[in-house]
C-alpha positions in Angstrom: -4.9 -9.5 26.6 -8.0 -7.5 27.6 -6.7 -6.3 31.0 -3.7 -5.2 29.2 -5.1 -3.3 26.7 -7.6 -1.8 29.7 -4.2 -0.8 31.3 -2.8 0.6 28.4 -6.8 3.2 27.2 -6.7 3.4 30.8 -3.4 6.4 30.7 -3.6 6.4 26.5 -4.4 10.3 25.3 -5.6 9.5 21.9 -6.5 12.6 19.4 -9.3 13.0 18.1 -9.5 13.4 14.2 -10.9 16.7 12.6 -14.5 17.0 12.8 -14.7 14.0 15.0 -18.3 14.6 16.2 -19.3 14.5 12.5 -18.0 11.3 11.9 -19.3 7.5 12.9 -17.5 5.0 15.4 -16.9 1.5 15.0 -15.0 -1.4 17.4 -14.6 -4.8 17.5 -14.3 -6.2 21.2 -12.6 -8.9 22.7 -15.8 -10.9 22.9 -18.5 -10.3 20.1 -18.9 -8.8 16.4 -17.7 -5.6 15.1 -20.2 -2.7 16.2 -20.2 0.3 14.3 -22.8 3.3 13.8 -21.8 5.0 17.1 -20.6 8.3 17.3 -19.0 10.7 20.1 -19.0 14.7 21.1 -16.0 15.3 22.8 -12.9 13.5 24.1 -14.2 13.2 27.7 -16.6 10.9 26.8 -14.4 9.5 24.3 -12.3 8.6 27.1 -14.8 7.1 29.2 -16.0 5.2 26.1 -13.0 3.4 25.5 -12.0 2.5 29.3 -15.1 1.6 29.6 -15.3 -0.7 26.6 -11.7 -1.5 26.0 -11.8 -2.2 22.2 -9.6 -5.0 20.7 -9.7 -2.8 17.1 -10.8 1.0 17.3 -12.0 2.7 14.1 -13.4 5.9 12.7 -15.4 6.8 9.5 -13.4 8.5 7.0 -16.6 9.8 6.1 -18.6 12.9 8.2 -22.4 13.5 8.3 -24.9 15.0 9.6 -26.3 12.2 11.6 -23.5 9.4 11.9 -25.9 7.8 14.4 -28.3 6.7 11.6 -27.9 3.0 11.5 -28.9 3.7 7.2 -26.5 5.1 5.4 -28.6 6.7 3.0 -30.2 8.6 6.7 -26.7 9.9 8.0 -26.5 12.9 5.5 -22.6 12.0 3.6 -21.0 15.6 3.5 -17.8 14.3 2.3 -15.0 11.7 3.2 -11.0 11.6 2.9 -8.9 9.8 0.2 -7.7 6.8 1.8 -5.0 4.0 1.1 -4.7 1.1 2.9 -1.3 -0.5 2.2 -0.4 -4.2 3.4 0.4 -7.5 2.9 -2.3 -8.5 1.3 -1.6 -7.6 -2.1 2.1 -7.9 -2.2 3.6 -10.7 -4.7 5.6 -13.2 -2.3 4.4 -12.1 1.2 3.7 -15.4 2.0 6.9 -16.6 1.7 8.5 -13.7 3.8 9.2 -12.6 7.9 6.8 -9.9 9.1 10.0 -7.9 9.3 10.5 -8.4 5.3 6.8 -8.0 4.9 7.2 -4.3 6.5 10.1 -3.1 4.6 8.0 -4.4 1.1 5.5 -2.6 2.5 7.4 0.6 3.2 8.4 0.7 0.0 5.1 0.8 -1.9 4.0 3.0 0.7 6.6 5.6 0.1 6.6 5.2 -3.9 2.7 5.9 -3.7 3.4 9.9 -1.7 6.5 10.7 -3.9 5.8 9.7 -6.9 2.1 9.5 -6.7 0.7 12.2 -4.3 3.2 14.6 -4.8 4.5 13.6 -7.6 1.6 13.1 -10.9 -1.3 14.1 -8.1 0.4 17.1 -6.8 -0.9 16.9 -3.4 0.7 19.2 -0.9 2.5 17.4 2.0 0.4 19.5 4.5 -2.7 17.4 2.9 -1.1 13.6 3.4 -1.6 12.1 7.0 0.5 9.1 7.3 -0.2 6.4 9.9 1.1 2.9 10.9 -1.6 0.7 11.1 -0.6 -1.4 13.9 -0.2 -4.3 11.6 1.5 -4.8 8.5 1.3 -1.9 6.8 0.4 1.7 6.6 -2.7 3.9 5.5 -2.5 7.2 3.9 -5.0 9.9 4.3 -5.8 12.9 1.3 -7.6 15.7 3.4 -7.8 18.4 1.0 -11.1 20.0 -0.6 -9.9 18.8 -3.8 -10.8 15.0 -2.7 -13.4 15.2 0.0 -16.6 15.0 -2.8 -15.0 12.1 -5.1 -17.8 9.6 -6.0 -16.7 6.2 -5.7 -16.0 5.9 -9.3 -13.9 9.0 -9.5 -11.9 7.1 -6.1 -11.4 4.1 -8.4 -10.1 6.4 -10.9 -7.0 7.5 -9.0 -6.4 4.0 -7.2 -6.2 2.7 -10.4 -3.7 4.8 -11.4 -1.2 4.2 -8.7 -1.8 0.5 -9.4 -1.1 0.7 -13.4 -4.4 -0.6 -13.9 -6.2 -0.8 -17.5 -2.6 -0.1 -18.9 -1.8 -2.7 -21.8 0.8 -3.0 -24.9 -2.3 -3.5 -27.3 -3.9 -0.1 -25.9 -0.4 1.4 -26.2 0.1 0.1 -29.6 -3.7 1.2 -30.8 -3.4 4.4 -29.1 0.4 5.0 -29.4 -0.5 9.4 -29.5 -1.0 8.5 -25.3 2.6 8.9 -25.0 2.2 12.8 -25.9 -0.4 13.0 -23.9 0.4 11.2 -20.9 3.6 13.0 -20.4 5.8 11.8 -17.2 3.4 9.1 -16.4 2.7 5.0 -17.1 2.3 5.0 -21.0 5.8 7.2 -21.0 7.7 4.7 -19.0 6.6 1.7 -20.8 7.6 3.3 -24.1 10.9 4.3 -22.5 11.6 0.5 -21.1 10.7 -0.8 -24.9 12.9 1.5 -26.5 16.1 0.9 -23.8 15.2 -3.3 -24.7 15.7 -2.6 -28.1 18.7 -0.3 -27.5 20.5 -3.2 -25.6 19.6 -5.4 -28.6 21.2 -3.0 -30.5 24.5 -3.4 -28.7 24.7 -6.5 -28.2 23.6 -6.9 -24.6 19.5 -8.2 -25.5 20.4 -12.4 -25.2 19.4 -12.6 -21.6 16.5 -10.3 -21.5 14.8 -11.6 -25.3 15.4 -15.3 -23.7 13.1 -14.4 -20.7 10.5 -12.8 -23.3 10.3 -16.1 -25.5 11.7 -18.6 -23.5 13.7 -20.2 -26.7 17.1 -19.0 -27.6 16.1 -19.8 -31.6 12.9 -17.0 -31.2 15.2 -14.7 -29.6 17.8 -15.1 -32.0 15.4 -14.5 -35.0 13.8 -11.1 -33.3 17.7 -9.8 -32.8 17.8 -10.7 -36.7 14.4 -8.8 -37.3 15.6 -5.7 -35.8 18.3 -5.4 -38.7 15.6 -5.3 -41.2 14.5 -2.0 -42.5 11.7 -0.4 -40.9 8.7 -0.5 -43.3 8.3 -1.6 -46.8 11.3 0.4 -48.6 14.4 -1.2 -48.3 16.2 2.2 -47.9 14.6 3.0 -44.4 16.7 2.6 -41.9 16.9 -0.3 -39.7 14.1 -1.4 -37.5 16.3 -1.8 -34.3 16.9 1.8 -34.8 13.1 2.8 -35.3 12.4 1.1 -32.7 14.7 2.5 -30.2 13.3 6.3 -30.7 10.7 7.3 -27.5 7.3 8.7 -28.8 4.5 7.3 -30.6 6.3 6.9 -34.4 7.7 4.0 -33.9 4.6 2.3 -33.7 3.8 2.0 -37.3 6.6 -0.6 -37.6 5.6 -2.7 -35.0 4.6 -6.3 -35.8 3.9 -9.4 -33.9 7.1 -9.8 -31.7 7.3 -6.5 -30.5 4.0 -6.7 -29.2 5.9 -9.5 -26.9 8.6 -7.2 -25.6 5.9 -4.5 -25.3 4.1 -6.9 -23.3 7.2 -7.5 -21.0 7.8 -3.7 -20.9 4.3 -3.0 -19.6 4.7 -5.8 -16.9 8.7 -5.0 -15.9 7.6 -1.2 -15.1 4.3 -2.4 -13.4 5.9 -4.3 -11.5 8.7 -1.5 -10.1 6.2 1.4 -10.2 2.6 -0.2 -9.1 1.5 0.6 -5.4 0.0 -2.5 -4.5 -3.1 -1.1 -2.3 -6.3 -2.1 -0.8 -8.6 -0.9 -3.8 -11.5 -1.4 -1.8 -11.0 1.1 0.8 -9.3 4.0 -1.8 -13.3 3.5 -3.1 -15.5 2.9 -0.5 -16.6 6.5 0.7 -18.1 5.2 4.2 -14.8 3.1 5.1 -14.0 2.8 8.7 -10.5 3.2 9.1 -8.2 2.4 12.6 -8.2 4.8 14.6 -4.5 6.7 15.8 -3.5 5.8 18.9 -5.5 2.8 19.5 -4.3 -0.8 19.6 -4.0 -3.4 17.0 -6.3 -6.8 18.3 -3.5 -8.5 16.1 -0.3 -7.3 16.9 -0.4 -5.1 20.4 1.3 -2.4 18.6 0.0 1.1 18.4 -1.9 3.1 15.2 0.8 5.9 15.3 0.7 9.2 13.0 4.1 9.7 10.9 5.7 13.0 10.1 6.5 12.5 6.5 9.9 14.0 7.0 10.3 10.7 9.7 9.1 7.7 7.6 12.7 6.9 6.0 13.7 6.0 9.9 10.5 4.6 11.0 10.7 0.8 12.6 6.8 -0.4 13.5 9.3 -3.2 16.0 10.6 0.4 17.7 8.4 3.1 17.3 4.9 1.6 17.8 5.9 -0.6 20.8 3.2 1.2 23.4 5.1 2.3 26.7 2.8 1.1 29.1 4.1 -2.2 27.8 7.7 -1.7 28.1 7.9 -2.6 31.8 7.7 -6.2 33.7 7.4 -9.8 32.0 5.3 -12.7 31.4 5.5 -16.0 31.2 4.9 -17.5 28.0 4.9 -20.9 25.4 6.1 -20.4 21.9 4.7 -24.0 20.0 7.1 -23.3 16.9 10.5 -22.3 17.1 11.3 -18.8 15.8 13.6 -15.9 15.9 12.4 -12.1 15.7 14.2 -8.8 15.6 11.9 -6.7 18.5 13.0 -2.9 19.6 16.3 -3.4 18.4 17.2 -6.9 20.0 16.9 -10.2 18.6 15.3 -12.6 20.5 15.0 -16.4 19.6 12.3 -19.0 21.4 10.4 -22.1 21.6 8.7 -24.0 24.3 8.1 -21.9 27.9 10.4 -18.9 28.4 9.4 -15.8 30.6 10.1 -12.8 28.7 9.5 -9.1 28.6 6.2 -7.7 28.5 5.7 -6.0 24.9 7.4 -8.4 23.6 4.7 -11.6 25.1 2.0 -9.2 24.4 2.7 -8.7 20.4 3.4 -12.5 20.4 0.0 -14.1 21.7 -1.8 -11.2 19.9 -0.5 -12.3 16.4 -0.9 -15.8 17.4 2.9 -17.2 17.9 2.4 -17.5 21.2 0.3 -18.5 24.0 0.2 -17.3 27.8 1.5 -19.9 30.1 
């Protein structure tokens, strides 16, 4: 795998990011630990570097300094880094029970939720400031380069990350606190309060059974909520019902509320998290020295290529079509495939076990992520 990566730095015109020279270098190598602290001053010896070295994983600081070579990072003089989200596998509900392909559509997903409805959506980021890049795994990572983000403590990072996760969000806050639904506006607090009240309108009409038996798991409880909501609201028995109180958006409903609507405002608050939340890498959104992959360079793990996505181009965007390097698009090699399996790869689907000879990109992403092994 090492003389194929060396073939493919050997012709690969990577980019250098912004500021490059400002920023610090890190690789992992085909034999050895991760280095980092290095740093380069212009792509000629960038390219030598990296022939020279032939990484299995390339990074770059999302950070720039005045002296990235300081091995302290308290020396290197932090003048800033870029918002990053790191968006895989990791952190998505299920991924262990799904293909890589279904693992990359999941992924897609939460990736694309977090720019339109996050970034420049509630954020209002510009879409000249978001960078989009495959990783070369199983996800993506966004970049924020905009003078609005580039001095954000750690804490401030947190902030935002935990926004696009729903974090700290809970029906008792909500209920507390119910005036956050004014001032929220558009945002988490709003939707939750919409997906009670549209709960409590299905009640209303008759179409509640299935979703109050999921909230108490007992048809009797559920039965005795639907009769609670025909109750008037408050003490005076000429207020109108509670189903109807309950059903209006806003924050004046909440002086009805007793025990069981805590419940279905605790189902609310989870349902919405889990169609809005971007499931992220926390971590790196915070970390303001993060190394992150750099574009055009190899993943150790897959053979595919870091490549930068034009916003306008993610909707069409297949990682199994558009990160499959050239170089390796040509020849074959001989392979073994231990356990049987079946994968969709630039368009074709290709099914194998035991000793096959097969095309080149194909045997290289294969024994990379560890399916395979070279004959």
């Amino acid at each position: 795998m090492r003389n194929e990566f060396k073939n493919y730095y050997e012709v690969a015109k990577l980019l250098l990011p912004d500021k490059f020279s400002s920023r610090e270098i890190g690789y992992i190598p085909f034999n050895g630990p991760m280095t980092r602290h290095g740093n380069i001053s212009s792509i000629l010896e960038f390219s030598s570097f990296i022939k020279q070295l032939v990484p299995k994983h390339l990074y770059y600081s999302v950070a720039y300094y005045d002296n990235p070579l300081e091995r302290v990072m308290a020396d290197k003089g932090w003048n800033g880094a870029e918002l990053i989200f790191d968006l895989d596998a990791d952190h998505i509900e299920g991924a262990s029970n799904m293909t890589y392909e279904e693992i990359l559509s999941e992924v897609k997903n939460h990736t694309k939720r977090l720019i339109e409805k996050y970034l420049l959506g509630l954020l209002s980021f510009s879409e000249d400031e978001i960078y989009l890049y495959f990783s070369g795994g199983r996800g993506y990572h966004v970049h924020v380069k905009s003078e609005r983000v580039y001095n954000l403590s750690s804490d401030s990072r947190r902030e935002i990350a935990n926004l696009v996760r729903g974090e700290g969000i809970t029906a008792k806050e909500i209920r507390q606190n119910p005036s956050l639904i004014k001032e929220e506006g558009d945002s988490w607090v709003k939707e939750i309060d919409d997906f009670f009240c549209n709960i409590i309108r299905e009640c209303g009409e008759g179409n509640g059974e299935e979703i109050l038996n999921s909230i108490f798991k007992d048809g009797r409880a559920a039965n005795g909520y639907l009769s609670s909501l025909k109750r008037p609201a408050g003490k005076s028995s000429t207020n109108k019902n509670r189903g109807i109180a309950l059903s209006k958006s806003g924050p004046g409903k909440y002086r009805y509320f007793e025990e069981n609507d805590l419940k279905v405002l605790e189902f609310a608050v989870s349902e919405v998290k889990k169609r809005e939340a971007c499931e992220i890498d926390e971590p790196v959104s915070t970390d303001i020295h993060r190394l992150i992959r750099f574009p055009g360079s190899l993943h150790g793990k897959t053979g595919l290529e870091v490549v930068q996505i034009p916003l306008e181009d993610f909707s069409s965007f297949d990682p199994l079509r558009d990160a499959i390097p050239e170089k390796f698009k040509s020849g074959v090699i001989k392979i073994n495939t231990p356990k049987k399996i079946e994968i969709r790869f630039d368009g074709e689907i290709f099914k194998l076990e035991g000793t096959e000879t097969i095309r080149r990109d194909l045997a290289i992403f294969l024994i990379s992520s560890g399916r395979s092994i070279l004959e």
